[in-house]
C-alpha positions in Angstrom: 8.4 -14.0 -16.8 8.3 -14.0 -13.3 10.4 -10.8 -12.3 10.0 -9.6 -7.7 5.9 -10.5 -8.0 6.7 -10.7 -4.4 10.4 -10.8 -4.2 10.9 -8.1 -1.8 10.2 -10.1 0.6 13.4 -12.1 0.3 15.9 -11.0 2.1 23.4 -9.2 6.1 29.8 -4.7 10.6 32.1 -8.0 11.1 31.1 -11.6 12.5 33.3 -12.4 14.9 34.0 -15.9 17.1 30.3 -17.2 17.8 28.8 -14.7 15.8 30.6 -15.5 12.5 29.4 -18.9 13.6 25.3 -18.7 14.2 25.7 -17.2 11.1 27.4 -19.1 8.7 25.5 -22.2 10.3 22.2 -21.1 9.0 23.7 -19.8 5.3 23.8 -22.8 3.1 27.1 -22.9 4.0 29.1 -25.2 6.1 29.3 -24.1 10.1 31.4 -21.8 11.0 34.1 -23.2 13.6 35.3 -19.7 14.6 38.6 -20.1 12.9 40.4 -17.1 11.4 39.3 -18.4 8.0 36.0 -18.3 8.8 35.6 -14.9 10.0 37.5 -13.6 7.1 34.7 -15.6 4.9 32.4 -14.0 7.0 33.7 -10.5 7.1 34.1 -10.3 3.2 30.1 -12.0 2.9 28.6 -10.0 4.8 29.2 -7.0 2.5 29.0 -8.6 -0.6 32.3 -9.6 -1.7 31.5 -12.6 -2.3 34.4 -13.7 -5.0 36.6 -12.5 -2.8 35.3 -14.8 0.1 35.2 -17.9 -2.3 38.9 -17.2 -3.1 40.1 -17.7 0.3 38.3 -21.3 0.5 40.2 -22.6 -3.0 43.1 -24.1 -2.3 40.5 -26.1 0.3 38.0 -27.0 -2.5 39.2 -30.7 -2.9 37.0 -31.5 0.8 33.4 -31.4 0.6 32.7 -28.8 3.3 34.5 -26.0 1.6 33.6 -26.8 -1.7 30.2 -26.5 -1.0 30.6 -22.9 1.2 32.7 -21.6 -2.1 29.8 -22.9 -4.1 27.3 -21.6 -2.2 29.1 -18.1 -1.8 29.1 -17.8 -5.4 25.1 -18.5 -6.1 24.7 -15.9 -3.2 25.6 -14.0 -5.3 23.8 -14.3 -8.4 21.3 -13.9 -6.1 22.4 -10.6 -5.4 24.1 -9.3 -8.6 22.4 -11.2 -11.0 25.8 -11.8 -12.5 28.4 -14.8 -12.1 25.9 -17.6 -12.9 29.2 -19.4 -15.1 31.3 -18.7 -11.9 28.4 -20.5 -9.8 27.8 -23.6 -12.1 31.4 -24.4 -12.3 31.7 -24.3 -8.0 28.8 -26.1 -8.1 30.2 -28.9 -10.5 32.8 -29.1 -8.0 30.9 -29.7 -4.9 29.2 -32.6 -6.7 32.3 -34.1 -7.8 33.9 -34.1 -4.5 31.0 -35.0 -2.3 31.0 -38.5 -0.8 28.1 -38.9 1.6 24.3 -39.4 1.4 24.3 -35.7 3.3 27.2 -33.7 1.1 25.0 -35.3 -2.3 21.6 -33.8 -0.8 23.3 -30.6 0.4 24.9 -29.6 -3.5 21.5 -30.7 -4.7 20.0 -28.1 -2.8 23.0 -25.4 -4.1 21.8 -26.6 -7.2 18.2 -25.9 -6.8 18.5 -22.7 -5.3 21.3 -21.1 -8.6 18.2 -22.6 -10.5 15.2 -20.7 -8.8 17.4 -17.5 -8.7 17.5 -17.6 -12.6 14.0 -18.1 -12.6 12.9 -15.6 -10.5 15.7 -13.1 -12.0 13.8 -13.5 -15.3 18.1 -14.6 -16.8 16.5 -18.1 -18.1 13.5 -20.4 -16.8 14.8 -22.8 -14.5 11.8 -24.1 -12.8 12.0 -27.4 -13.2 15.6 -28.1 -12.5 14.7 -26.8 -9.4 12.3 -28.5 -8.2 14.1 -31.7 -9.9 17.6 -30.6 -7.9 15.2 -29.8 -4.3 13.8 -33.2 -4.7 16.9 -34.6 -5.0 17.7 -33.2 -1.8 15.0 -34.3 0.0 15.8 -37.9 -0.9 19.4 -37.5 0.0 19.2 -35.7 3.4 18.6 -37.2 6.3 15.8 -35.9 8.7 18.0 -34.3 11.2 20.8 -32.8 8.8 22.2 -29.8 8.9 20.8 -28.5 5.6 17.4 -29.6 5.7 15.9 -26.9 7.3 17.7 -24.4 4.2 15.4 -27.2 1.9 12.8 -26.6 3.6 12.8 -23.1 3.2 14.2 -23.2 -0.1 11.1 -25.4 -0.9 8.4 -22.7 -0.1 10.8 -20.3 -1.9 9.5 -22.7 -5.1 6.3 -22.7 -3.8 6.0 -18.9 -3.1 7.1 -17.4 -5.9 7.3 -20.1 -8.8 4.1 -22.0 -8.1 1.8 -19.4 -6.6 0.7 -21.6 -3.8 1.2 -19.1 -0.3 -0.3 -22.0 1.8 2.5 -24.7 0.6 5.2 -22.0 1.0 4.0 -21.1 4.8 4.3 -24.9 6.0 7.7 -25.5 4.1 8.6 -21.5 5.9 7.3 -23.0 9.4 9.2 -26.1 9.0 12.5 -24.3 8.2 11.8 -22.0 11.0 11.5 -24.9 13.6 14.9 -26.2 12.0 16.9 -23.5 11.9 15.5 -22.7 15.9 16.5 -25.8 17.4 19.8 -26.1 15.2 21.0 -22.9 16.0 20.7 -21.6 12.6 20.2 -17.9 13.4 21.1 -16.3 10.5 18.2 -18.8 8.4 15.6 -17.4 11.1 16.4 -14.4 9.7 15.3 -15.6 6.3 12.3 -17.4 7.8 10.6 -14.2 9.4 11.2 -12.5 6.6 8.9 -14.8 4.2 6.5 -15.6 7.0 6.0 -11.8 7.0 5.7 -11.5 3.6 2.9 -14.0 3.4 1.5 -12.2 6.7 1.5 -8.5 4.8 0.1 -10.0 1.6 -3.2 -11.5 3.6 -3.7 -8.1 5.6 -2.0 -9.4 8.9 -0.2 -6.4 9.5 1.0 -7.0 13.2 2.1 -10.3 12.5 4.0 -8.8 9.7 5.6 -5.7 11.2 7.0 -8.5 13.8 8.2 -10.9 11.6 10.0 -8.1 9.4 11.3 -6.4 12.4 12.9 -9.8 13.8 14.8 -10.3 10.2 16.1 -7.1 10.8 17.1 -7.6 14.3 19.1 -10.3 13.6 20.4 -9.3 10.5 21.8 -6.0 12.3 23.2 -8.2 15.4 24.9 -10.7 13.3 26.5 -7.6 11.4 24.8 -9.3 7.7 25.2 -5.6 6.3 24.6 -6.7 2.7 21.0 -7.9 3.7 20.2 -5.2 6.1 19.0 -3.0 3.1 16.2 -5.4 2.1 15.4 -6.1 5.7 14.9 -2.3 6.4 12.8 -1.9 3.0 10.6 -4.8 4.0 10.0 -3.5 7.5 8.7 -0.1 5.7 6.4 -2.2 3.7 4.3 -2.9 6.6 4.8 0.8 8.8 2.6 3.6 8.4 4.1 7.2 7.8 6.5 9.0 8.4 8.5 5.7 10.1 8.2 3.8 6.8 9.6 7.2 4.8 12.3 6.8 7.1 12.9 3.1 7.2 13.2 3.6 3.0 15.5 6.7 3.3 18.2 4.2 5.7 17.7 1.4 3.2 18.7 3.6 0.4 21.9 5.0 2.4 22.8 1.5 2.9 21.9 0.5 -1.1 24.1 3.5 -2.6 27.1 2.2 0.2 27.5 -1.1 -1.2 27.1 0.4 -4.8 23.7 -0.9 -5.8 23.8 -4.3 -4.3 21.4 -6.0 -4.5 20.5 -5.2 -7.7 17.2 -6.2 -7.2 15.9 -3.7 -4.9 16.3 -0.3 -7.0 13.1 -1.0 -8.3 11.4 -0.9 -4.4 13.5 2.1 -3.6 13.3 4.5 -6.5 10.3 7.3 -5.8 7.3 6.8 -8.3 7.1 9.0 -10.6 4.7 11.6 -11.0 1.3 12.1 -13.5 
């Protein structure tokens, strides 16, 4: 089962006005338009209360925009908590139902593909090829210049990272994202881009190139006040620092891990000492 072979590299205190904007805009998730229900979506994300933030867009899911955010809230957080995939499947159903255009299709379809990786790579069930079935999908549906294609295109070397094993694949999909989400605006997905271009960086010795692409995901991920993926961000960054700055850099991850009461779930495993002979 694939179970983190190099999952630490994946990956966010209040967004306010423009900020809660840049960031929703490069989520998965519709653009934030600076409106009091968008910050509060915002506020409640960014540390992980994610059912929470998908409550306050119900009474809104019959339009296409917020069903997808709600849906897209809710695979977050499978993503984070390894729980709620029934919660996710049934927003998701929803978003499909409702969406209309060529764009709102391609944009569930990637939703789709991305609660079907995370089962994957969470070792919950093997959904491989429902998600590269639902990205394709995606890509046939989304026009060049939408919105969403630059999350596909990150979302596709997330398949081909860590589900197909081909690092070469993932870094042109990463790169193509990462040219997206820059001249869209997209700031929270650059955040998500460095990360994995690091990642592939560390794993081939680069370790400058690294060190900076890790220590922009944090950057923005501390600006943008995404405290629920600053943890991950700081444990990344230590990946690639020599001692004592990556003991600290661990040490503030864990403070920041035990404050949002284990979340996400996936990186105990990075942050618990190894144990001794």
């Amino acid at each position: 089962m694939l179970r983190f072979a190099h999952y630490s590299q994946l990956n966010g205190v209040l967004g306010e006005g423009n900020v809660a904007q840049s960031a929703m805009s490069g989520s998965g998730m519709t653009a934030g338009d600076g409106s009091p229900l968008q910050t509060a979506v915002w506020r409640l994300r960014s540390r992980g209360c994610w059912t929470d933030a998908a409550a306050l867009l119900e009474p809104h899911a019959a339009t296409p925009a917020a069903a997808l955010q709600r849906a897209a809230l809710l695979v977050e957080r499978c993503l984070f908590t390894e729980q709620g995939w029934a919660q996710a499947e049934d927003a998701l159903r929803t978003a499909e139902a409702v969406a209309r255009e060529d764009d709102e299709r391609g944009a569930a379809a990637c939703e789709r593909g991305h609660l079907a990786y995370a089962s994957t790579v969470l070792g919950t069930r093997d959904r491989a090829d429902e998600a590269r079935a639902a990205l394709g999908r995606a890509a046939a549906l989304l026009a060049p210049t939408a919105p969403a294609r630059p999350l596909l295109d990150f979302r596709r070397g997330l398949i081909a990272e860590h589900i197909s094993d081909s690092p070469q694949s993932a870094r042109a999909a990463y790169r193509r994202a990462h040219a997206g989400a820059t001249s869209q605006g997209q700031t929270l997905l650059l955040s998500f881009t460095w990360r994995h271009l690091a990642g592939l960086s560390l794993r081939e010795g680069e370790l400058a190139d690294a060190r900076h692409g890790f220590a922009e995901s944090l950057r923005i991920r501390e600006e943008l006040g995404y405290l629920v993926g600053t943890a991950p961000a700081l444990a990344a960054l230590a990946g690639a620092e020599p001692e004592p700055e990556a003991t600290r850099l661990r040490a503030e991850a864990g403070r920041l891990f035990r404050l949002l009461d284990g979340v996400p779930t996936w990186l105990a495993a990075q942050l618990t000492p190894p144990t001794a002979a």
